[in-house]
C-alpha positions as CSV (number, residue, x, y, z in Angstrom):
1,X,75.3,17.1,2.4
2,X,78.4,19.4,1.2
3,X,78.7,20.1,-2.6
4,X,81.9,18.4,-2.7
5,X,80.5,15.1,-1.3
6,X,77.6,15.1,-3.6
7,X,80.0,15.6,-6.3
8,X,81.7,12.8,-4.9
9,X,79.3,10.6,-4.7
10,X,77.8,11.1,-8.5
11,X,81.6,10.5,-9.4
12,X,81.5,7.2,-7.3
13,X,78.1,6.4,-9.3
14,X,78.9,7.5,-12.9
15,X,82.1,4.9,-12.7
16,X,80.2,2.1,-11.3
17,X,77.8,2.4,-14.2
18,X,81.0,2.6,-16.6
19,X,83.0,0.0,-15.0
20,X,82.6,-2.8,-12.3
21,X,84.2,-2.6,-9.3
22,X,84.1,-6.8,-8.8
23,X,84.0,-10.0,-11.2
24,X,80.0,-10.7,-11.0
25,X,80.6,-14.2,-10.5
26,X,82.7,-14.2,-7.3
27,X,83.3,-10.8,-6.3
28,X,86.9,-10.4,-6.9
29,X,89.2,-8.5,-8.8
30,X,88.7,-8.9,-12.5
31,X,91.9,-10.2,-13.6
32,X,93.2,-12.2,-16.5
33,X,90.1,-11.8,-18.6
34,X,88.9,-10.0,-21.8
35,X,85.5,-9.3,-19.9
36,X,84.7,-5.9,-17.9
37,X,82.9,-7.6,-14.9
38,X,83.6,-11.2,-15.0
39,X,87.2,-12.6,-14.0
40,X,89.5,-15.3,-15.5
41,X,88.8,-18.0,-12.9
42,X,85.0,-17.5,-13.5
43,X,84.6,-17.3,-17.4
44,X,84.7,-21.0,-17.6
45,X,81.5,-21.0,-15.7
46,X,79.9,-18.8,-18.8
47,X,77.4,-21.3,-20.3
48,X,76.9,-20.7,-23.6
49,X,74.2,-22.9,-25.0
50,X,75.2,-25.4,-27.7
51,X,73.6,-27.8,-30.0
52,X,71.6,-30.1,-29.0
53,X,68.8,-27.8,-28.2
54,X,65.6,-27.5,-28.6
55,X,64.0,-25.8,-31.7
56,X,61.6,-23.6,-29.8
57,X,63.2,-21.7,-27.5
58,X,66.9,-22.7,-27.4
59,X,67.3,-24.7,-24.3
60,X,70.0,-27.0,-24.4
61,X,69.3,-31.0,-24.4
62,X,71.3,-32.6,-22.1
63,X,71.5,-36.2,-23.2
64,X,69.5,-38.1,-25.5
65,X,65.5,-36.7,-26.1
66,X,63.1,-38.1,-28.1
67,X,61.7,-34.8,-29.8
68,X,63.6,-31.7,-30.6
69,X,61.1,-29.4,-31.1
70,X,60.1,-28.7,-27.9
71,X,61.1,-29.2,-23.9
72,X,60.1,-28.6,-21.2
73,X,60.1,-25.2,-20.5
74,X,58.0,-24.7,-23.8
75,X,56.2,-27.7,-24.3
76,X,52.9,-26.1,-23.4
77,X,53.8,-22.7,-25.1
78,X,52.1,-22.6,-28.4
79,X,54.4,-20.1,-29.7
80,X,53.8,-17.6,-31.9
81,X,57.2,-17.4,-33.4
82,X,59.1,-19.7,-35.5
83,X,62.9,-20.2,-33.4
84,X,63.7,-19.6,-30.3
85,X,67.3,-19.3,-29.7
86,X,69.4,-17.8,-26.5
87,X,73.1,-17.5,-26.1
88,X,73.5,-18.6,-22.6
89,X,72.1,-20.8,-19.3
90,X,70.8,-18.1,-17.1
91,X,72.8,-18.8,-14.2
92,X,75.7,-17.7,-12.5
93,X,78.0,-14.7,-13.9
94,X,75.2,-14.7,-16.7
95,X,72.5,-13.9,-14.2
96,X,74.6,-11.3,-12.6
97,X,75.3,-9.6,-15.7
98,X,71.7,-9.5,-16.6
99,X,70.8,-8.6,-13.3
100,X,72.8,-5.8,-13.5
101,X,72.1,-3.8,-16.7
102,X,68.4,-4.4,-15.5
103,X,68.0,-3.1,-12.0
104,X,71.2,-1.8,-11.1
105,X,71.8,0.3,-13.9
106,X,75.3,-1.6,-14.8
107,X,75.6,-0.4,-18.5
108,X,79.2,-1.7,-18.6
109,X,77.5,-5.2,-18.0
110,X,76.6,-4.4,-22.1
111,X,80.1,-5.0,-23.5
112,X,80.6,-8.1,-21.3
113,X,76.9,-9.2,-23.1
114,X,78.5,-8.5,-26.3
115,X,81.5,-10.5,-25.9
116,X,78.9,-13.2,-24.8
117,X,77.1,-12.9,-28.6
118,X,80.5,-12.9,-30.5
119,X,81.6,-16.5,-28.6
120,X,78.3,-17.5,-28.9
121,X,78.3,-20.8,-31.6
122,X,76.3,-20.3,-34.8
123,X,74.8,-16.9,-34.0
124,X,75.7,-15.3,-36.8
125,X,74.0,-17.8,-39.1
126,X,70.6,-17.6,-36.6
127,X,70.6,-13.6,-36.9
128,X,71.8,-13.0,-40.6
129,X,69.9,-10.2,-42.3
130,X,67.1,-10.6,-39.8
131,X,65.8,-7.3,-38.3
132,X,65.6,-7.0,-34.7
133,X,62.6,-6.0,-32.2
134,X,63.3,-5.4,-28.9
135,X,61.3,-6.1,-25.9
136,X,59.4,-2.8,-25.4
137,X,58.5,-1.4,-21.8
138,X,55.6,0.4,-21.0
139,X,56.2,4.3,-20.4
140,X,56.1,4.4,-17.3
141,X,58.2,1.6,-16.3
142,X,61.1,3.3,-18.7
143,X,60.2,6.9,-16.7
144,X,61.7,4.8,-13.8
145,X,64.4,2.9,-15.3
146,X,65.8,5.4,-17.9
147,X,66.0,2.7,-20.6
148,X,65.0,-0.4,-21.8
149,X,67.7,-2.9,-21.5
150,X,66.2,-4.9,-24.7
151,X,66.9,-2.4,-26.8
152,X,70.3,-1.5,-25.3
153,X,71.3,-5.3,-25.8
154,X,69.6,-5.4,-29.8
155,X,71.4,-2.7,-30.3
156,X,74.7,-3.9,-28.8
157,X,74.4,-7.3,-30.8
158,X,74.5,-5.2,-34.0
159,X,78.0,-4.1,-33.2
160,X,78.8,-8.2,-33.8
161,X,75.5,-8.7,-36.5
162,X,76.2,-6.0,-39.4
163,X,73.6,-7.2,-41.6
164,X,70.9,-7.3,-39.3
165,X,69.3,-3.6,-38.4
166,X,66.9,-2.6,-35.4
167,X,63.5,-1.5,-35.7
168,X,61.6,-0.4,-32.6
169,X,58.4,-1.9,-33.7
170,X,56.1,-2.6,-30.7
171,X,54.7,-0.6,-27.9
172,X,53.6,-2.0,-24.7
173,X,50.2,-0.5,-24.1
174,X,49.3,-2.2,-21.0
175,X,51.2,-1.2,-17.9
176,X,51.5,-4.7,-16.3
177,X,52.3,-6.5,-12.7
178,X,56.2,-7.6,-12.8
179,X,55.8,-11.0,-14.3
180,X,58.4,-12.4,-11.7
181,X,55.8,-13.4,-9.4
182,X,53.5,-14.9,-11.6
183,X,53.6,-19.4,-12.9
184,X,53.1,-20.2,-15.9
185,X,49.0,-19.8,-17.0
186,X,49.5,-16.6,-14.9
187,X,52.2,-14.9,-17.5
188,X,50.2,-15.9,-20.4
189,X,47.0,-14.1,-18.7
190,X,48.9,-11.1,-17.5
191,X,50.3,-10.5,-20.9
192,X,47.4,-11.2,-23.2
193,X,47.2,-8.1,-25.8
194,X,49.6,-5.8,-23.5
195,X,51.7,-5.4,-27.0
196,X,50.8,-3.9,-30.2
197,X,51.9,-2.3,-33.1
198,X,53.5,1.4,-33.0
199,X,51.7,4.0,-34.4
200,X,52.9,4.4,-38.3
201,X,55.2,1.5,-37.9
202,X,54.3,-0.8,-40.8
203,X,55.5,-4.7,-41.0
204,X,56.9,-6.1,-44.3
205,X,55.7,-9.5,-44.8
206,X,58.9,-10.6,-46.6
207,X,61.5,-9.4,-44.1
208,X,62.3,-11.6,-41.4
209,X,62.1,-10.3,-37.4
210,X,63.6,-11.2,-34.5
211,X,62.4,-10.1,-31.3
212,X,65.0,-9.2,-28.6
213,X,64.9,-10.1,-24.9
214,X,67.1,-11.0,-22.2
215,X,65.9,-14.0,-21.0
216,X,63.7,-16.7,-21.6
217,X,61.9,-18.2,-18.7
218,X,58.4,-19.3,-19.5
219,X,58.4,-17.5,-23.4
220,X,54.8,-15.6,-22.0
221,X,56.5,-12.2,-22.9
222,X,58.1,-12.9,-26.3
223,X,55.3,-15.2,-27.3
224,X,53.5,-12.2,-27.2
225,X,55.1,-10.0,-28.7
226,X,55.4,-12.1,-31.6
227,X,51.6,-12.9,-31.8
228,X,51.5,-8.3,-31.9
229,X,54.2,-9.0,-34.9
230,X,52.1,-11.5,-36.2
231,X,48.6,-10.0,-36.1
232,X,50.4,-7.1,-38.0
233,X,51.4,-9.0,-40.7
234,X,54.4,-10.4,-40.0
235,X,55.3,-14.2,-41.2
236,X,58.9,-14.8,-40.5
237,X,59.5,-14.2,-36.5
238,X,61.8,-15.7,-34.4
239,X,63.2,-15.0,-30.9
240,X,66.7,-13.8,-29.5
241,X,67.6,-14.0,-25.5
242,X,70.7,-13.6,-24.3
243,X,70.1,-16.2,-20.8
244,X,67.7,-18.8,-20.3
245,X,66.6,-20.8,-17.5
């Protein structure tokens, strides 16, 4: 390949990273919208997740339900954490956003997430003064990504959360299976003890954490990391994800 068309190419790739070339929710133009990668027509179909919902991990109620405290997707959880609370359904332009900071390297997708947090009802309020904890990854599973989108999204939902401040707390110490292919009792197994505490990283039992993902699907991953918080020291954890579903 000629100089000039590698050049090329890296040019080609650098702007995709910066800026989509297509709405994520139906390929077209982005047009008529205050969002990088999603257009006008398709905002609409941004779900963010209003009350009623359940106390544990966020999911929405749709229609009347005897308990708030739990659902469906966390009724068998056991959580380690306090709150669980996500800004939107994990579905349509949402899942394409997320699906493309995390495997397509689509860093612009962070500024769309953003705008996500700062339309996002009552999170403000759910976040104030909290500190956040991202998600960590294991090293080698950041060699081969080049970053860890939870901690690129904690530290893009300071720009609209002044008070809160982010504190890489936990390491992932075992180098697990992708937990995509895994059911439920097959999460919880995979992820039991891959978290712990960084070296000379020290929890204050008075402040108040929030761990940082992007998205809740069975809670096996942040339940985890908040039992690592919690075995530190911590008392006050709750959860953050941006989709869920």
């Amino acid at each position: 390949m000629s100089l000039s068309r590698l050049i090329s190419r890296s040019f080609d790739a650098a702007l995709e990273t910066a800026f989509p070339s297509q709405c994520a929710g139906c390929g077209e133009a982005v047009v008529g919208s205050r969002f990088s990668g999603v257009c006008g027509a398709c905002v609409p179909r941004l779900q963010l997740i209003e009350d009623p919902k359940c106390l544990t991990c966020g999911f929405p109620f749709f229609g009347d339900t005897e308990s708030h405290t739990h659902c469906m997707h966390c009724e068998h959880l056991q959580p380690a954490f306090g709150q669980g609370w996500s800004i939107a359904l994990f579905r349509g332009p949402v899942r394409e956003l997320i699906y493309a900071l995390k495997y397509k390297g689509g860093l612009w997708a962070l500024r769309d997430i953003r705008e996500l947090g700062r339309r996002a009802p009552g999170l403000t309020g759910f976040a104030a003064g909290a500190t956040l904890v991202p998600v960590p990854l294991h090293p080698r599973k950041l060699r081969e990504r080049g970053y860890n989108q939870s901690e690129l999204l904690a530290r893009e939902l300071l720009e609209i959360l002044p008070d809160c401040r982010l504190e890489a707390l936990l390491e992932r110490c075992v180098d697990t299976v992708s937990q995509t292919q895994f059911d439920r009792k097959q999460r919880i197994r995979n992820l039991k003890n891959a978290f712990s505490l960084r070296q000379k990283r020290a929890i204050d039992p008075a402040q108040r954490y929030i761990i940082v993902d992007d998205v809740f699907t069975t809670g096996s991953t942040v339940n985890a990391c908040a039992a690592a918080l919690r075995r530190a020291g911590a008392r006050a954890i709750d959860v953050l994800t941006i989709g869920h579903g």
